[in-house]
Legacy VTK file of the C-alpha trace (Angstrom):
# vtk DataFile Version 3.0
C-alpha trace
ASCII
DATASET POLYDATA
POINTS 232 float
-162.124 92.407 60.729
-165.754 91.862 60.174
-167.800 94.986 60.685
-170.085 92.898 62.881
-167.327 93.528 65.816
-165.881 96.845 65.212
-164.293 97.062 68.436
-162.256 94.590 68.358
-158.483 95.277 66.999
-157.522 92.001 63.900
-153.951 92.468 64.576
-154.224 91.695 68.510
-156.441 87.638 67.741
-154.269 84.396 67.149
-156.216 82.171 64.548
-158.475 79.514 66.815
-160.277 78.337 63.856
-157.782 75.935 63.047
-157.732 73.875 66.322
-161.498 73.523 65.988
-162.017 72.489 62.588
-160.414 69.407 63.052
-163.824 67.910 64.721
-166.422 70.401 65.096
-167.432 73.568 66.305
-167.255 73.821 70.174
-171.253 74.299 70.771
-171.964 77.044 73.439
-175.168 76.887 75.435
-175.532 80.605 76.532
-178.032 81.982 79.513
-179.514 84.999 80.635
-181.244 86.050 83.471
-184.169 88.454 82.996
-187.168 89.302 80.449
-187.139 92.541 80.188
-187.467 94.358 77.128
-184.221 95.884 77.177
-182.368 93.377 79.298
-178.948 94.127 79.763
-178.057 90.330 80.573
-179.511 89.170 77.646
-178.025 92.002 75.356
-174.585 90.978 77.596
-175.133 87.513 76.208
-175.746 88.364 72.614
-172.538 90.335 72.625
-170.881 87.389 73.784
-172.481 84.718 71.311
-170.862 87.406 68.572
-167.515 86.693 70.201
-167.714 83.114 70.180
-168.891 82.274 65.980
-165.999 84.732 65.060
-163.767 82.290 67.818
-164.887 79.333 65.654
-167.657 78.127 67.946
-171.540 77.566 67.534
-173.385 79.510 69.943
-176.922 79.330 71.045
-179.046 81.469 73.382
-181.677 80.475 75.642
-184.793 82.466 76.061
-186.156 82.096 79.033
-189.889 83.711 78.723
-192.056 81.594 79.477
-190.562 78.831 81.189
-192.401 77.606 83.969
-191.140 77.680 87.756
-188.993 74.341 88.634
-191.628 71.358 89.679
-195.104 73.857 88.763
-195.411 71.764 85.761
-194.122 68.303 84.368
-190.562 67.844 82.338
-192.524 67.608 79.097
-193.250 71.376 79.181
-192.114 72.451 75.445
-189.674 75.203 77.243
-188.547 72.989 79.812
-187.121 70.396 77.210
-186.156 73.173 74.734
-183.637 73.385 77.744
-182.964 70.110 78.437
-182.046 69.247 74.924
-179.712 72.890 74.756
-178.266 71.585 77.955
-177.304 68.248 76.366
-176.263 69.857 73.121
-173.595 72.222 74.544
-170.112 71.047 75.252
-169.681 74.513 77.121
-172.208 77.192 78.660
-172.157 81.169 79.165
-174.070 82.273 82.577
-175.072 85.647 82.988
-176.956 86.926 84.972
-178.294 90.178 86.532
-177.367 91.145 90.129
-180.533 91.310 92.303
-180.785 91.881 96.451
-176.932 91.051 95.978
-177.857 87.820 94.454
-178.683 85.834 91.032
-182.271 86.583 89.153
-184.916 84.186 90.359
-185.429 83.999 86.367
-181.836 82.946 86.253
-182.008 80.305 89.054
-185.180 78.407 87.460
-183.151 77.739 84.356
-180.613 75.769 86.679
-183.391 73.891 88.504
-184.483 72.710 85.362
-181.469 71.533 84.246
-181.718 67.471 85.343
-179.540 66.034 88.309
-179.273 62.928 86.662
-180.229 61.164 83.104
-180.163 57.006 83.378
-177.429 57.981 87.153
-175.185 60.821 84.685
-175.045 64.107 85.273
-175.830 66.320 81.956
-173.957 69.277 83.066
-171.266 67.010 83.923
-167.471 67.948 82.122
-168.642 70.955 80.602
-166.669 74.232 80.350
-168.212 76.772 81.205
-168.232 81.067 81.736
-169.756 83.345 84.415
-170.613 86.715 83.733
-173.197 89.249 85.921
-174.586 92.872 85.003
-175.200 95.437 88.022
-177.306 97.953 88.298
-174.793 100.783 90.248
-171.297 99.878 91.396
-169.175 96.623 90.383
-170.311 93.793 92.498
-168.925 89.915 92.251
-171.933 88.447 94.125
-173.111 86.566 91.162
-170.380 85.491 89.593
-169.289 84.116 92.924
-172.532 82.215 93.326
-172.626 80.968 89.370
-169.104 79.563 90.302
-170.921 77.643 93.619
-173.300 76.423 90.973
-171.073 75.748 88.664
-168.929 73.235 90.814
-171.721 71.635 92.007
-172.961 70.758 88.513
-169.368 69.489 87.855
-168.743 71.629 85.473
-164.896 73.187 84.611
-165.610 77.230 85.264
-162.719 78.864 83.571
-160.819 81.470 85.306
-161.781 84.459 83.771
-165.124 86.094 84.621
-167.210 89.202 83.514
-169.157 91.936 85.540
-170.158 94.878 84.170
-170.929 97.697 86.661
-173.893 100.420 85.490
-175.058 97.980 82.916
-177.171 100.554 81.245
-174.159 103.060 80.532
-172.245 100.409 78.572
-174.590 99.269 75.328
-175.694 101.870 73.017
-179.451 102.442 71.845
-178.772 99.758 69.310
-178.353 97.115 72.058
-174.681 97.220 70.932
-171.705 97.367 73.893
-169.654 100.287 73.596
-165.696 100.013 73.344
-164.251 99.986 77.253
-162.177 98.040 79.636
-165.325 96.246 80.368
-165.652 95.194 76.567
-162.551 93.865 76.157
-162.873 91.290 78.888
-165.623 89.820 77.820
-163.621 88.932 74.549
-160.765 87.875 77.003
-163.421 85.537 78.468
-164.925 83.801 75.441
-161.321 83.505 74.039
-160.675 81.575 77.076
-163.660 79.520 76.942
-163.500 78.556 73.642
-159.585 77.276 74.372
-160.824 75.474 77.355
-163.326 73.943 75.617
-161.404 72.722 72.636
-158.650 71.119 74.766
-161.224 69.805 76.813
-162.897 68.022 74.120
-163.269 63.876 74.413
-161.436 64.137 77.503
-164.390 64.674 79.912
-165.762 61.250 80.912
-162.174 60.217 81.403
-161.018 63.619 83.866
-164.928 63.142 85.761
-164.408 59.491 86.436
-164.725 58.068 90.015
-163.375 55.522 91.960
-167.010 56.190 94.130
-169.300 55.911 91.587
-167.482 53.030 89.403
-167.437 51.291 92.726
-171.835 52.574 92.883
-174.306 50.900 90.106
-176.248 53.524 88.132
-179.437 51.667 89.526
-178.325 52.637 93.632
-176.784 56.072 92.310
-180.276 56.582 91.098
-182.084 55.495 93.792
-179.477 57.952 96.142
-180.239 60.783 93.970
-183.802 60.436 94.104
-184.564 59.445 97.399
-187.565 61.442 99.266
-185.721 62.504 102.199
-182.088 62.257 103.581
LINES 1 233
232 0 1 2 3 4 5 6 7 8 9 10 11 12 13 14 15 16 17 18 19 20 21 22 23 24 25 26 27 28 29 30 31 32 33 34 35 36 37 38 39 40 41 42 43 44 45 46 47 48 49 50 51 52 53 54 55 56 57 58 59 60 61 62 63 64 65 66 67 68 69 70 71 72 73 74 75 76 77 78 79 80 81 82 83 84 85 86 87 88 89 90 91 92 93 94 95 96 97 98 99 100 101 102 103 104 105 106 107 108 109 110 111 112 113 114 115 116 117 118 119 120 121 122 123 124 125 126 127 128 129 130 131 132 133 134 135 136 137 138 139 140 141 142 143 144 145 146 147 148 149 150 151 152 153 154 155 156 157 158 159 160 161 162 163 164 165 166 167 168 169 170 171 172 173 174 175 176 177 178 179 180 181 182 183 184 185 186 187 188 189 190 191 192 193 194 195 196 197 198 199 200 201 202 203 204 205 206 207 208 209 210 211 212 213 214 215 216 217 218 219 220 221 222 223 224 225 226 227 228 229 230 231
C-alpha cells in the first residue's frame, strides 16, 4: 500500500484498475464549499481525490475563490468557464459541502448556479454519477447531503447510494490537513469505491438510460426557447 494512504488496509481492496483501463480513466469533477484557510470541506475533498487516483480514476478539484456570484458578471468570466469546461470534462462529480444555518454554503450553491441548464437544448450535468458528502461543525447532521441529493436529481444526475458526513469536522484531520483513521474515514473510501464502480458501469450508457420519449417528441430549438423563457 502506498504510503500516501496509510490508513487504508491492501488486503481488504479488490483490483478496479482493470475494469477502467480498458477505455480511460473515469474523470472526477470534485467540489467544495468554503475558502477558508483551513477548510475542512476542501481538505474533505482532497482526501477524497487521494481515494479516487489509487481507485484508477482522474480526479480534479475545483477552487472556488474567486468566482463571481451567479448572473454578477457574464459566462466568459475566466473562473466561471474554468467550471464550465470541469463540468463538461467529468463523467462523475464529488459534492461537499459545509453545513451552514442547517443548509449548503452560499459558496457551494454559486458553483451549481453556474453550472449551465442547457448547452445547444442538453443538459451538461446530464448522466453523470455523482457523490454527496457534508462537514458539520458540532453534531452529525444530513441536511446537506439531503439537499445535494435534491440538486443532484434535478441536474439529472445518478447520486449513488452511499453518502459522507463528518460530524466535528475539525476533530477528524490532523495539523497536516490529513484525516485521521475512524469510522468516519473509512466511509469515505466506501463512497469513492462506489462511485468509481458506478461510474465505470455507467460509462457510454448515459445518453441511451437519459433518453425521452418528451423531449425526442420536443426540437432542441422549442426545448430552448422553454428553458429560456423570461417568465412562466
Amino acid at each position: 500500500m502506498s504510503e500516501h494512504l496509510p490508513n487504508l488496509d491492501p488486503s481488504l481492496f479488490e483490483d478496479l484498475h482493470a475494469s477502467t483501463l480498458d477505455n480511460h480513466k473515469p474523470r472526477i469533477l470534485l467540489l467544495y464549499g468554503s475558502t477558508r484557510q483551513r477548510s475542512f470541506s476542501r481538505l474533505l475533498v482532497e482526501e477524497a481525490a487521494r481515494l479516487l487516483e489509487h481507485f484508477g480514476a482522474e480526479a480534479r478539484i475545483f477552487n472556488p475563490s474567486g468566482l463571481p456570484l451567479p448572473d454578477d458578471v457574464p459566462v466568459e468570466h475566466p473562473k466561471v468557464q474554468e467550471l464550465r469546461d470541469l463540468v463538461l470534462w467529468s463523467e462523475g462529480q464529488v459534492w461537499c459541502s459545509p453545513e451552514r444555518h442547517g443548509s449548503m454554503s452560499a459558496v457551494f450553491k454559486a458553483q451549481i448556479d453556474w453550472m449551465p441548464l442547457e448547452l445547444g437544448a442538453v443538459r451538461p450535468t446530464q448522466g453523470k454519477t455523482l457523490a454527496v458528502m457534508q462537514v458539520c461543525g458540532g453534531s452529525q447532521s444530513f441536511n446537506v447531503v439531503n439537499q445535494l441529493r435534491v440538486l443532484g436529481r434535478w441536474m439529472r444526475m445518478f447520486t449513488i447510494p452511499n453518502q459522507s458526513s463528518v460530524p466535528k469536522a475539525y476533530m477528524e484531520f490532523d495539523d497536516t490537513g490529513r484525516m485521521k483513521p475512524s469510522p468516519f474515514y473509512d466511509r469515505v473510501v466506501d463512497v469513492m469505491e462506489e462511485l468509481v464502480k458506478f461510474t465505470v458501469l455507467l460509462r457510454d450508457r448515459q445518453a441511451f438510460l437519459v433518453d425521452r420519449y418528451s423531449e425526442r417528441k420536443e426540437t432542441a430549438e422549442q426545448l430552448m426557447d422553454r428553458v429560456n423563457q423570461r417568465s412562466i
